[in-house]
N, C-alpha and C positions, 0 to 999 in steps of 0.2 A: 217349594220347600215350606215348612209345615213352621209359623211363627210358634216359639216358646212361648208360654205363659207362665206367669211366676204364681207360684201357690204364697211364698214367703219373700218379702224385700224387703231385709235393713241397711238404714243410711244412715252410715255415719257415726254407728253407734258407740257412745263412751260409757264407762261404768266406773267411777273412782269409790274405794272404799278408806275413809281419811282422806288425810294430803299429800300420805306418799304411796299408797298403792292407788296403779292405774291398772284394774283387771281385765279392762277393753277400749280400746283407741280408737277412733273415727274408724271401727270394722265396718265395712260394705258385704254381706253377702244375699244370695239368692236362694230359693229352694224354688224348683219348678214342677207344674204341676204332675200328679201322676211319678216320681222321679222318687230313687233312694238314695240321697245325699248321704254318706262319710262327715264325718266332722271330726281332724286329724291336730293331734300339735300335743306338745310335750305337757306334763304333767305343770299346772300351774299356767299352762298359757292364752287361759280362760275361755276353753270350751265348754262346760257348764254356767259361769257365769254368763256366757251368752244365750245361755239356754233357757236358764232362769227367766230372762228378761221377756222371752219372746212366752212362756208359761206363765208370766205373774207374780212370779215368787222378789223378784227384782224390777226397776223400773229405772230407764237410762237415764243417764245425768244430761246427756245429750243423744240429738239423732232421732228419725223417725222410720216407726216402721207400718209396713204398708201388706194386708193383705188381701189378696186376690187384686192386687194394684189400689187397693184403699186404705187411706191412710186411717190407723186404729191409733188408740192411747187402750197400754195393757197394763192396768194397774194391778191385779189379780187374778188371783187361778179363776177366777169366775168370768173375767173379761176374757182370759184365754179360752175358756169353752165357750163363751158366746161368739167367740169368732172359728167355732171349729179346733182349735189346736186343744193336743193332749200330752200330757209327758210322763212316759214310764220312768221311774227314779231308780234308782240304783239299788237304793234300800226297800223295801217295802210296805206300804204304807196300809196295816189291812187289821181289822178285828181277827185274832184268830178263835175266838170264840161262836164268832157269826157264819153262818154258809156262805157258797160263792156270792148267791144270789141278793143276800144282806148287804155283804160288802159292796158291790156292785151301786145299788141303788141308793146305798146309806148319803143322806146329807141332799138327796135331791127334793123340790118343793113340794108341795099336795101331798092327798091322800095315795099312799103307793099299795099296789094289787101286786102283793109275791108271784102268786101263781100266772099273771100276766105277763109279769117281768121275769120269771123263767123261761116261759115259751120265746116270750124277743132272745133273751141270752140264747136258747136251744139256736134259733136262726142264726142269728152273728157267728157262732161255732161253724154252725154246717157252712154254713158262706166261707169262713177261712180256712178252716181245718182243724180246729181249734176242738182238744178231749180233755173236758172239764165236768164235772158234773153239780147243775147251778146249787142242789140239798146237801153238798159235802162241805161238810165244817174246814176251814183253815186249818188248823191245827192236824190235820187230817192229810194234809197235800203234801206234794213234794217240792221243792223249791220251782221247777222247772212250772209245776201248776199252779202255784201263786202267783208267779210272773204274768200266767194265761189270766188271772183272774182282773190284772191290773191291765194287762192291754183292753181286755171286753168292756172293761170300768169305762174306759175314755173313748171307748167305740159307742158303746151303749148310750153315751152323752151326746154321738154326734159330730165327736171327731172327727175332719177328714186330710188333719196334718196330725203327724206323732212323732214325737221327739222319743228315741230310747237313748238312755244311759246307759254305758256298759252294761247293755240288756245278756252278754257270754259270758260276764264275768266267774259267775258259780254253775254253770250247763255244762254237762257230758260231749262231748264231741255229735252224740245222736240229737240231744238235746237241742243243741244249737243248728244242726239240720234242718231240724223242722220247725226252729222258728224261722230262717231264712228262708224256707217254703211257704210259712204262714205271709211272711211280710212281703212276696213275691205277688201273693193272691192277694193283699188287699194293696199291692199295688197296680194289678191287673183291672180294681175292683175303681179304681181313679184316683186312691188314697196318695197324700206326699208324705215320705216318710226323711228323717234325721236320724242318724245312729252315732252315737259317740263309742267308738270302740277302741281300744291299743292294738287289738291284736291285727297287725298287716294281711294274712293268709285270709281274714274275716271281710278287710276292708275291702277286699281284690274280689273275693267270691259274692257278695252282695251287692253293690251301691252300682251306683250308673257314673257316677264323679264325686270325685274328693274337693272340701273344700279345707286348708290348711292354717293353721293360726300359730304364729310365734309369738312368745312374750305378749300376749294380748294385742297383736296388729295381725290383721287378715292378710295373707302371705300371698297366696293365688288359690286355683283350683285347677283340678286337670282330670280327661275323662279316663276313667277305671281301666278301662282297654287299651289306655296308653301307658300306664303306670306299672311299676314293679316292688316290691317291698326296697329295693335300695333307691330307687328314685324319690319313694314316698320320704325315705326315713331320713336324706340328703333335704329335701325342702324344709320338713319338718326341723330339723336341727340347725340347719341354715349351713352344715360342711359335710363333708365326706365322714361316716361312719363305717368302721367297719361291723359286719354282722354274724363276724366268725367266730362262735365259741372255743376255747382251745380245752382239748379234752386226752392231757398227756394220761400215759398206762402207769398206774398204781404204782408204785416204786416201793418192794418189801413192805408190802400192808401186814399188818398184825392186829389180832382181834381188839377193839376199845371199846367197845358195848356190845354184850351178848347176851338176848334175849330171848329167855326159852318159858315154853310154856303159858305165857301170861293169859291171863283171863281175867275183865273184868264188867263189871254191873253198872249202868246210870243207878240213879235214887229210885227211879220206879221198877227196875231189879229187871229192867232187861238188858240182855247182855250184848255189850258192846264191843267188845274182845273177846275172841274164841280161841285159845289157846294156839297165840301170835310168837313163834319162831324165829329169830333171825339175828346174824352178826355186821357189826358195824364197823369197819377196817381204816384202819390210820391208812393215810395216803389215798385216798379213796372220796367219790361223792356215793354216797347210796341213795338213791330213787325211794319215793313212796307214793305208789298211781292207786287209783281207786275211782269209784264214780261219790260222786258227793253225800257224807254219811255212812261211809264204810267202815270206818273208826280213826281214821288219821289223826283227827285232832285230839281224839282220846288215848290213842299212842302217844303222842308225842306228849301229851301232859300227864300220863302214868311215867314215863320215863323221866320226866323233870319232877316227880314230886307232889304233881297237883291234884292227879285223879285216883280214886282206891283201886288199889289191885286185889282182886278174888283171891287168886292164884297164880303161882309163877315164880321167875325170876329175874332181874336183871343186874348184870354185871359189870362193875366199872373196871378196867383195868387199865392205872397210872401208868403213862411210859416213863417215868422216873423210877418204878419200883421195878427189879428182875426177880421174875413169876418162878424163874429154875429154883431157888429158894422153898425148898417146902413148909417155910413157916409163913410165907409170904403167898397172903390168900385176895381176892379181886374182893372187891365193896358189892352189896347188894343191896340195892339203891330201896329195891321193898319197905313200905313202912317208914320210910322218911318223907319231911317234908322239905322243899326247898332249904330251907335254912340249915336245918339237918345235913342236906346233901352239901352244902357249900361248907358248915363248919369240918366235913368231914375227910376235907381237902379234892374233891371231887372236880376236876379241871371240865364244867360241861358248862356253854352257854342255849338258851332259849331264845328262840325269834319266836313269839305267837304269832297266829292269826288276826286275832286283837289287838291289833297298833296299841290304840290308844285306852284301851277298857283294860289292858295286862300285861302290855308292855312298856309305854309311856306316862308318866304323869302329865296332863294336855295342858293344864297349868305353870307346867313351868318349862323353863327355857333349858336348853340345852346343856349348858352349864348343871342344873338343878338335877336334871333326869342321871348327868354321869354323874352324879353326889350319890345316887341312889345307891350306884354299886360299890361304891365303895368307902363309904362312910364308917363302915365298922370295922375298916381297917387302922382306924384312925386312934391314934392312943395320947389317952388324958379327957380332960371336957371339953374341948374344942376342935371342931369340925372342918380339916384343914379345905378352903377350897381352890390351892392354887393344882394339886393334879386331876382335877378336875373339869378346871378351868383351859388349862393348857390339854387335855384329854378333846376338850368339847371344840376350840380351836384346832386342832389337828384335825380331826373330822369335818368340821367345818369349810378346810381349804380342799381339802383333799378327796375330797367327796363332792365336794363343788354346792351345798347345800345352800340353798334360796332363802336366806332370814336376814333380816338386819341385824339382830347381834346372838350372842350366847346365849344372851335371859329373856332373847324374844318366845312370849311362851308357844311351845311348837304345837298344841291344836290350832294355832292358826295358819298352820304349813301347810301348805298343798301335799296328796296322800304320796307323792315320792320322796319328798323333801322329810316325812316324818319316817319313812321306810331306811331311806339312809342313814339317817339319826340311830333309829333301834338298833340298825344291822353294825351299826358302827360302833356303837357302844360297844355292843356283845363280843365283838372279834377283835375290841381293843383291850380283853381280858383274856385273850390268847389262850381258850381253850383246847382241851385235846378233843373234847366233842363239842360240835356246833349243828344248833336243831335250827330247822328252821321251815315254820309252814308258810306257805302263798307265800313269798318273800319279795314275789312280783305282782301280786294279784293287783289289776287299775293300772299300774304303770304304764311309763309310754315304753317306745323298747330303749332309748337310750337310757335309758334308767334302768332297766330290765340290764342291759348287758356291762353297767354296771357291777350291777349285784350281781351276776354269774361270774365277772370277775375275778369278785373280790373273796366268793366261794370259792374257783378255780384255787384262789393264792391259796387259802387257809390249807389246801388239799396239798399243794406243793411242796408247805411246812409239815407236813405228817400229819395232820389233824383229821379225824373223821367228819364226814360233814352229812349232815341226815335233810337232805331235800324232798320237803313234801311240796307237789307240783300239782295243777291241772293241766296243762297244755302238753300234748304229749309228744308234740314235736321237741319240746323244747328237753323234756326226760331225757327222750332219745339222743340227743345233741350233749348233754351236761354230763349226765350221772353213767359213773362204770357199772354198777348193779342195780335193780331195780326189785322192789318188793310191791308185788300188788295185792295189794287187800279185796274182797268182795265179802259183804255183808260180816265186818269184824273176823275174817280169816285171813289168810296168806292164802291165796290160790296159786301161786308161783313165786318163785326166785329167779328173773331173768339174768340176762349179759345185755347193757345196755347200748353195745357194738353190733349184737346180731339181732336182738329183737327185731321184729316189724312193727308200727303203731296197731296193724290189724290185728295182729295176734296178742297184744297187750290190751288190744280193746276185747276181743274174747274172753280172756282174764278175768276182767274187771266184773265180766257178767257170772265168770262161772263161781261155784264152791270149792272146796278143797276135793281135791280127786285128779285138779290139771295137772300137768308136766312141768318141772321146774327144769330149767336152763339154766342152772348155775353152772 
């Protein structure tokens, strides 16, 4: 039998930040060589912070770690490359002004020869698989090839451990294909690779073994062939989950946003929306699938308010007002702005994509962030903050949110704990419409099946609920109808009962001209 050898061994490892958060506890793990470790545990239960530690960006308060069985001290990203390791981040880290081959090389010592350093990137490519072209500007790529740009960065260094971040978070289902085939070939190639992903269907089709972390203590690990999405998501939580979405049939849905025609322009007058069709039904989730850049996020903030419409229109129609009334006409939300749409009695709340850049103020606590909405409800000079207080309390317990108090300011919340927060705001303003883009994007699933929840309920109350998704199993599973956009169209109106994911992924590639399935 063939001895393992460790590419990665931490012992021991603590990380306290203050005196009362401990983000990693005497963790013990391994990464072995040639192997694609998982790196599993709920949002907050410091798998990046351990990631950190082992790239540089962090340095343990205790514990030592050891690579290729030697023990290292990793005080920087520069100590991480001298020992081989590299870490894709989440976010991206790149000039988008410079070519791949700029970015690449930027920051390394001596005299550097581009044209030299093209041809090694042309290698690294052919070697993985990797379609990148090293003279194309960032600005110029798609997200899925800036990604490529960052894994060749810390190849190109030398790398022969890689840590990825929720490397599927913004990738197409194609997308994420073929980096699983890329990280397959450079682990064919002797490379150790770390993935930190949520999505279980991901964990199962990549890695060789999962290694699991609660609350910042190392749980166990167990090999991928013995594992299943509920054994995974059972360790991970530490109890029995269930991982059934409940997805009852519309009960007398009636139109509550109905949007026809819309078309609109970015600042550099290309067009984002092409003349985008479709109704959004009380009692109902409605689906919004797309490959990334299709216009979702520009739908969803034409329809809140934020983004110019060309042309078009959209519809609000109050269930408190009867429409049989021929004097009684629906709001056309065109031309306003949020404020506008909210004095205008308009019952719609907003989930961005933007946590914290559009949804939260990251400075303040919880308490502070439900002031926001409803401060101008407030009458006289003084700014009452007990239903706000008791607002952000309800939420709090109920939600199960990770802070030590209300006015703990919540950019220091781990990205589910700030998810629940928005999502909880917004639905504790008992909208008739409820938008809501990535609403899961990063999470682990028990947080994920939270918020599908707690959408479920709003939909049980009559409320329309507008789910913009990537994960297409989870569309399929959640929302009664689905709209997929490709390149700012509707190319279809599914039934989100009989679609297939294959045939929604056709969709997604074609123009207008496909079959709608309403």
């Amino acid at each position: 039998m063939e001895t393992v050898k460790n590419a990665v061994r931490m012992e021991n490892i603590t990380k306290r930040f203050g005196t009362k958060v401990v983000a990693n506890k005497s963790v013990n793990l391994e990464l072995h060589e040639g192997e694609i470790l998982s790196l599993l545990g709920e949002n907050g239960s410091g798998k990046t912070t351990l990631m950190n530690m082992l790239s540089g960006i962090y340095h343990p308060d205790e514990g030592q770690i050891y690579i290729h069985d030697k023990p290292v001290t990793i005080s920087s990203p520069k100590d991480a490359f001298d020992n081989g390791i590299g870490m894709i981040h989440q976010h991206f880290k790149l000039v988008d002004v410079f070519t791949a081959t700029e970015n690449i090389v930027l920051g390394l010592p001596g005299k550097l020869d581009l044209k030299e350093s093209s041809r090694k990137i042309r290698e690294i490519c052919e070697r993985y698989g990797f379609d990148i072209d090293p003279n194309q500007k960032i600005y110029n790529m798609s997200v899925s090839q800036k990604q490529t740009v960052e894994i060749v960065k810390v190849l190109f260094r030398g790398a022969d451990i890689l840590i990825l971040d929720e490397p599927t978070a913004v990738l197409t289902p194609q997308e994420t294909d073929n980096l699983f085939r890329i990280m397959r070939n450079m682990q064919k190639d002797g490379k150790s690779l770390i993935i930190i992903t949520h999505k279980l269907h991901e964990v199962l089709a990549v890695s060789d073994r999962v290694a699991i972390l609660r609350k910042g203590e190392y749980i166990g690990d167990v090999m991928t062939k013995n594992a299943d999405q509920q054994s995974l998501t059972d360790m991970m939580v530490g109890r029995r989950v269930s991982l059934n979405i409940n997805r009852p049939a519309p009960v007398d849905p009636k139109p509550r946003l109905v949007v026809e025609h819309l078309t609109a322009y970015d600042e550099l007058g290309v067009k984002r929306l092409d003349d985008v069709s479709f109704t959004a039904n009380s009692g109902e989730v409605l689906g919004i699938a797309g490959i990334a850049g299709s216009g979702q996020r520009e739908l969803l903030e034409a329809i809140a308010g934020l983004y110019p419409v060309k042309e078009g229109t959209i519809r609000f129609y109050d269930p408190d007002v009867d429409y049989s009334d021929p004097n009684k006409k629906p709001i056309d939300l065109v031309g306003m702005d949020p404020m506008t749409i909210r004095k205008a009695g308009v019952a719609m709340s907003f989930v961005p994509e933007d946590r914290l850049g559009m949804g939260l103020v990251g400075t303040m606590g919880m308490t502070g962030n439900m002031l926001l909405r409803s401060w101008r409800k407030t009458k006289g000079l003084f700014v009452s903050r007990k239903e706000p207080e008791a607002m952000a309390k309800r939420i709090w317990q109920e939600l199960d949110v990770v802070t030590p108090s209300t006015n703990y300011p919540v950019r220091r919340l781990s990205g589910g704990n700030v998810q629940k927060v928005l999502v909880g705001r917004e639905i504790a303003q008992e909208p008739a419409v409820l938008m809501t883009a990535y609403a899961v994007r990063g999470l682990d699933i028990n947080t994920s099946y939270t918020i599908y929840n707690l959408l479920t309920e709003q939909k049980l109350k009559g409320r329309a609920v507008i789910y913009v998704g990537e994960d297409l199993d989870v569309l399929l599973e959640l929302c009664d109808r689905i709209v997929v956009l490709c390149g700012g169209q509707v190319s279809g109106v599914v039934d989100g009962r009989t679609i297939t994911k294959e045939e929604i992924g056709l969709l997604m590639t074609q123009h207008r001209g496909g079959t709608s399935h309403e």
